[in-house]
C-alpha positions in Angstrom: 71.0 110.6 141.6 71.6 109.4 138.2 68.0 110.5 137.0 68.4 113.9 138.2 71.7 114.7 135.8 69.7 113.4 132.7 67.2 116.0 133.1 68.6 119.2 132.7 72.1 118.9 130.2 70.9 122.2 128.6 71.1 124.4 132.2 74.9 122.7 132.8 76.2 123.2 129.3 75.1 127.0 129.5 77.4 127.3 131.9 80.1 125.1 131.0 80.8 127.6 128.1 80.9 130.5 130.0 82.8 129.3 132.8 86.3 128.9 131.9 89.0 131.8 133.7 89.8 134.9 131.5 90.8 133.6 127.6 90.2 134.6 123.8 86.7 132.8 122.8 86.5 131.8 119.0 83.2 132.5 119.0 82.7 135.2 121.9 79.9 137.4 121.9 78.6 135.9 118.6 75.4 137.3 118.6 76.8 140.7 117.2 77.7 139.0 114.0 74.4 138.0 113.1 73.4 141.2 110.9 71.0 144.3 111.2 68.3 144.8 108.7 66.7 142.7 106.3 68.5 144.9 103.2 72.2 143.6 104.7 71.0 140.0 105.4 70.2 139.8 102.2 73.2 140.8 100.5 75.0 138.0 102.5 76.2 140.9 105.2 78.0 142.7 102.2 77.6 146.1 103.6 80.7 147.5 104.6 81.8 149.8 101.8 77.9 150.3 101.3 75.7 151.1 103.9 74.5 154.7 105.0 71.4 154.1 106.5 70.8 153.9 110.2 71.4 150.5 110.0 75.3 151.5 109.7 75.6 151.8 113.4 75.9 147.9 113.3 77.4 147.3 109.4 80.1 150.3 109.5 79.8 153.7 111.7 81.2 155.8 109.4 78.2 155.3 106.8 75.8 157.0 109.1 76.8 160.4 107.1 74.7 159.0 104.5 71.5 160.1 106.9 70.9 163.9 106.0 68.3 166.4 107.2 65.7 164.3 109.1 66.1 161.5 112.0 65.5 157.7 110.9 64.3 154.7 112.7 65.1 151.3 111.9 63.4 148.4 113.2 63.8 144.5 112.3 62.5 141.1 114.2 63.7 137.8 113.3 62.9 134.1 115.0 64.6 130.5 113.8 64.9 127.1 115.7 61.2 127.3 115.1 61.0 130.4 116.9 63.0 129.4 119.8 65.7 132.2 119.5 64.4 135.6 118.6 66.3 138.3 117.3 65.3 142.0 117.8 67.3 145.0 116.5 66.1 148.8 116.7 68.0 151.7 116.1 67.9 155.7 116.2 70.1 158.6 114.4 70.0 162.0 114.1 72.0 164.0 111.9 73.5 167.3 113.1 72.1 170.7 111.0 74.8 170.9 109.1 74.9 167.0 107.8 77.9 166.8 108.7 78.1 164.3 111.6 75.5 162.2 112.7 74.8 160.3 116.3 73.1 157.2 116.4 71.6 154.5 119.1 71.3 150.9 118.7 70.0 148.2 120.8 70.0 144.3 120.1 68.8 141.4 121.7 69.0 137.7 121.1 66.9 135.3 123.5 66.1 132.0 124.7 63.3 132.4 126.3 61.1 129.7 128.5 64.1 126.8 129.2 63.0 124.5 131.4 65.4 124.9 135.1 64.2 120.9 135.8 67.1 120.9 138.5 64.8 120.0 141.7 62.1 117.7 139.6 63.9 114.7 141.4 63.0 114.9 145.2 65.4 113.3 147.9 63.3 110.6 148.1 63.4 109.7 144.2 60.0 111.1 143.5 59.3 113.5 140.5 57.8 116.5 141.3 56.4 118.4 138.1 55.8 121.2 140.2 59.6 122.2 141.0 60.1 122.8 137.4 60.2 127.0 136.5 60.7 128.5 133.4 64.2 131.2 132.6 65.8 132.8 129.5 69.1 133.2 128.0 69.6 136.8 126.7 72.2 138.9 125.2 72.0 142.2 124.8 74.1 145.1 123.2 73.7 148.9 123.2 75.5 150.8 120.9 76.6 154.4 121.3 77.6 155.7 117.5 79.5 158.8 116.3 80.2 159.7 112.4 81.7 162.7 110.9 82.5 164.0 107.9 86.4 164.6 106.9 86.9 165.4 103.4 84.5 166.0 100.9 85.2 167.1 97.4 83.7 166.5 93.7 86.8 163.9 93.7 86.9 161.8 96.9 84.5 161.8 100.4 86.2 160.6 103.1 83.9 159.4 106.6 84.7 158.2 109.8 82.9 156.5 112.5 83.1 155.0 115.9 81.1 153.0 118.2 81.0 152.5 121.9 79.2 149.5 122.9 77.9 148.1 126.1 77.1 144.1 126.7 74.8 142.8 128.9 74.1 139.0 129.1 72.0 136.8 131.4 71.0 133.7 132.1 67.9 133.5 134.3 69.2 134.5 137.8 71.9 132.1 137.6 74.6 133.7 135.5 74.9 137.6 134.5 77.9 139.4 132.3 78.7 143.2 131.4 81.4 144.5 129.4 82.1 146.9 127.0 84.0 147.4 123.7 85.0 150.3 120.4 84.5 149.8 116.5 85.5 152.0 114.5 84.7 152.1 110.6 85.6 154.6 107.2 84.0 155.0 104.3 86.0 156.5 101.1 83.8 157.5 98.3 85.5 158.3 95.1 83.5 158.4 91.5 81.1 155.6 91.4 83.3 153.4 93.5 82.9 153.0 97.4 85.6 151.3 99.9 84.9 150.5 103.4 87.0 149.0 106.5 85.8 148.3 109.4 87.3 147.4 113.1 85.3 145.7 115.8 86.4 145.1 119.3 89.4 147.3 118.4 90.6 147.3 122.0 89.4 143.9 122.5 85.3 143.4 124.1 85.4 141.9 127.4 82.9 140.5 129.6 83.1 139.9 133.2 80.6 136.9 134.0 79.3 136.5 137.8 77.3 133.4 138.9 74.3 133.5 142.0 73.8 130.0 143.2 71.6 129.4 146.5 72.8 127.0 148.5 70.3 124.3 147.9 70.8 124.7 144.0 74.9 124.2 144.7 74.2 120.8 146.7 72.4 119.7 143.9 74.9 120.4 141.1 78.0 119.1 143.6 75.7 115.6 144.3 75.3 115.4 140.6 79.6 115.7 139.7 78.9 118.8 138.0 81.1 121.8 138.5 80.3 125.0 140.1 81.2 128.1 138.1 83.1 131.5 139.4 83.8 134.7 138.5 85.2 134.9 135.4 86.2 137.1 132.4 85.9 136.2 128.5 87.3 138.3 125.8 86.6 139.1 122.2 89.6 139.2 120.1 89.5 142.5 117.3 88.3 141.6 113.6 88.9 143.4 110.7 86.4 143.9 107.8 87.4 145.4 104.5 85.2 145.8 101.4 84.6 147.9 97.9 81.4 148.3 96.1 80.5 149.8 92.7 77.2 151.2 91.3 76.6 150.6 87.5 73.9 152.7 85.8 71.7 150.2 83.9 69.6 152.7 82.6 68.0 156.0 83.4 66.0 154.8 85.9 67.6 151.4 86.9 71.3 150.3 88.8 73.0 147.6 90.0 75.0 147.9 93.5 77.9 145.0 93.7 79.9 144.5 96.7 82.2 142.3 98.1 83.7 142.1 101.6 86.2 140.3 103.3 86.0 139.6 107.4 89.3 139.1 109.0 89.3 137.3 112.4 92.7 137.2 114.4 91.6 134.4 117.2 92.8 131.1 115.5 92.5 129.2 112.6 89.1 128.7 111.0 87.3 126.8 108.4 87.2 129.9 105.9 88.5 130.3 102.4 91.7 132.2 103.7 92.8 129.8 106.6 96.0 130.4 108.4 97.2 129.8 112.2 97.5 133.8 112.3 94.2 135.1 110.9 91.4 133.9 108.5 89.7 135.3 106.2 85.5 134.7 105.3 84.4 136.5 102.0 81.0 137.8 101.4 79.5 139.6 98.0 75.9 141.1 97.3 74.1 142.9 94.7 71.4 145.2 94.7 68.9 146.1 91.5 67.3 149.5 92.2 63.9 149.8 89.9 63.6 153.7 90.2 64.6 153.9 93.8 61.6 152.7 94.5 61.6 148.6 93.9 64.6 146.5 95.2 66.2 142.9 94.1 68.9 141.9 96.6 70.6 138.6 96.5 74.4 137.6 98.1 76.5 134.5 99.1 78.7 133.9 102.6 80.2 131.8 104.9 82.1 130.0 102.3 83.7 126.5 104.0 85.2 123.1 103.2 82.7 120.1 103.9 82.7 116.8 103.1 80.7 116.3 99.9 76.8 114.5 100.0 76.7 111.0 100.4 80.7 111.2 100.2 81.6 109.3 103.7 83.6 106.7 102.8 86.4 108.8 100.6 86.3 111.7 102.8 85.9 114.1 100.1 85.6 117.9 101.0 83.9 120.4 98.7 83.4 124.3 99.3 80.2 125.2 100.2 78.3 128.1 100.9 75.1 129.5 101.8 72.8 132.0 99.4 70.4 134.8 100.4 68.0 136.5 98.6 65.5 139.6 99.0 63.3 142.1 98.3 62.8 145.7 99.5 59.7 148.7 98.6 60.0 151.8 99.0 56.9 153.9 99.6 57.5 158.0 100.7 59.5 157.9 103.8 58.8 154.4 104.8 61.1 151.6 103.3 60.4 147.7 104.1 62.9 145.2 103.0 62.4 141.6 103.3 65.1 138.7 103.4 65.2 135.2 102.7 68.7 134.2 104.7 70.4 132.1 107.0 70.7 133.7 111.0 72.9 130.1 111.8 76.3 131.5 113.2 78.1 128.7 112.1 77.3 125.8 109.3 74.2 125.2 109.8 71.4 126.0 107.1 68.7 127.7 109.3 67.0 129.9 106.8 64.6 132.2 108.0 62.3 135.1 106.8 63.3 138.7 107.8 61.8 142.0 107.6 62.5 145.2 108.6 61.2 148.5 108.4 62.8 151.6 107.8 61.2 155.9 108.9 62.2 158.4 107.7 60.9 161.2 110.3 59.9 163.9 108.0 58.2 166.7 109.6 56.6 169.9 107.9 59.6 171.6 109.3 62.2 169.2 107.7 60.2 169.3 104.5 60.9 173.0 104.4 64.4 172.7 104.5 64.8 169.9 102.4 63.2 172.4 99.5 65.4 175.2 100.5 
């Protein structure tokens, strides 16, 4: 029975990381921290303090205010490991008609798709069967429930606030299936030309409650082949914190420069971050933005600073700081905006740059236009 273990270690580890009874994962839910929109990716996820486009449901609730007079649909697709994983974000918001709150929807999924289930290509009698082998997917998906609302607003200081309820869904083939749910909630301060942002996810902590459907014949193969059978269990998404400021410089009359810089607090464990401690660490991330008339964007940023051991440096163990760079571009034509960036989706170390775009609709009507002039 040796043969049949060898051919499917990607179906076993799935569940070997997902099986474990209820505890804090390092990396639980991770999916969620991949970024929405090409404009954010590009400014190496610098968009706390920022961001009030629709795209703020994900980046900070409470900069969904910025959204006035008209829905706006945002839209972005994004593929790495050759186009293995695929990455699909789309979101909805509608400000109230006095602009003074605004509710939002947002949906993201990440996917597998076509893995290989080779568990009965052996036979009982040693032969390989081709014909046994079916195709399943791994997917995550989130839907996100936003609320923001304006509480103070002066010639001085604008204060927002936002929340998010969020509800996770995650499968894997027939096998495996989770739901849980979680709150974020964000504020944006806006005083002068200077912008501050903090941000909580999984404030209450995000759960989600796995359950596993085996049939009978696949649970005599996995016990024949020493592998362990999962059960129910429950994993759970410790709270992060993300604080950041940003400032707009006037260039010109026609031309400014956005800078931001954020830094993401995590509270699960020590991690390989710039701020490391056994309490909390901390990952910084900065971006800029050149705006050509509001009509022409640069965007470039840096993240996921980390210690490494240095090229070619194996024998003396030296570690430098690393990081990894983003670029972009975005055009803005009417209502429609498309942004384009040149970024890495890799949760962790790994350099897996990819090419992202997304779209941005403004849904102007005759009827919106018409208030817009009044």
């Amino acid at each position: 029975m040796k043969s049949i273990r060898l051919h499917f270690p990607l179906f076993i580890t799935i569940f070997l990381t997902i099986s474990a009874t209820a505890q804090f994962r390092k990396y639980s839910n991770e999916f969620l921290n991949i970024g929405a929109g090409a404009r954010g990716l590009a400014m190496g996820g610098a968009q706390i303090a920022s961001v009030s486009d629709g795209t703020a449901g994900y980046w900070n609730p409470a900069g969904l205010v910025g959204i006035k007079d008209y829905p706006q649909l945002n839209l972005m697709h994004a593929e790495y490991f050759a186009g293995i994983g695929k990455y699909d974000y789309a979101s909805i918001a509608f400000p109230a008609s006095n602009n003074k709150r605004v509710f939002a929807v947002t949906g993201l999924r990440f996917a597998v798709d076509d893995i290989m289930n080779t568990l009965f290509l052996v036979e009982p009698d040693g032969s390989i069967n081709y014909n046994n082998i079916q195709a399943f997917s791994s997917a995550d998906y989130a839907f996100i429930f936003s609320f923001a609302q304006k509480l103070k607003e002066s010639t001085k200081r604008n204060i927002h606030f936002g929340m998010n309820a969020k509800i996770i869904h995650r499968s894997v083939g027939s096998f495996a299936k989770a739901w849980g749910f979680g709150f974020d909630g964000g504020i944006q301060i806006v005083q002068d030309k200077w912008k501050f942002g903090i941000t909580g996810r999984d404030v209450t902590t995000t759960f989600n409650a796995w359950s596993f459907n085996f049939t009978e014949r696949e649970k005599e193969v996995l016990y024949l082949t020493h592998n362990d059978i999962p059960v129910k269990s429950t994993e759970l998404t410790a709270p992060r914190l993300i604080i950041g400021a940003s400032r707009d410089f006037k260039l010109s009359k026609k031309t400014s420069l956005l800078a931001e810089a954020d830094i993401d607090f995590t509270f699960d464990g020590k991690r390989n971050t710039v701020i490391s401690t056994t309490g909390f660490s901390g990952d910084p991330k900065m971006g800029l933005e050149l705006n050509i008339n509001d009509v022409f964007f640069l965007r470039a940023g840096i993240n996921n600073f980390q210690r490494a051991l240095a090229d070619g440096d194996t024998l003396n163990q030296k570690k430098v700081w690393i990081y990894q760079p983003s670029a972009g571009a975005g055009f803005k034509i009417q209502n429609v905006t498309i942004d384009y960036a040149f970024t890495n989706l890799a949760n962790q170390s790994n350099p897996l740059f990819t090419h992202v775009f997304s779209l941005r609709l403004d849904m102007v009507n005759d009827k919106n236009k018409n208030k817009k002039k009044k």
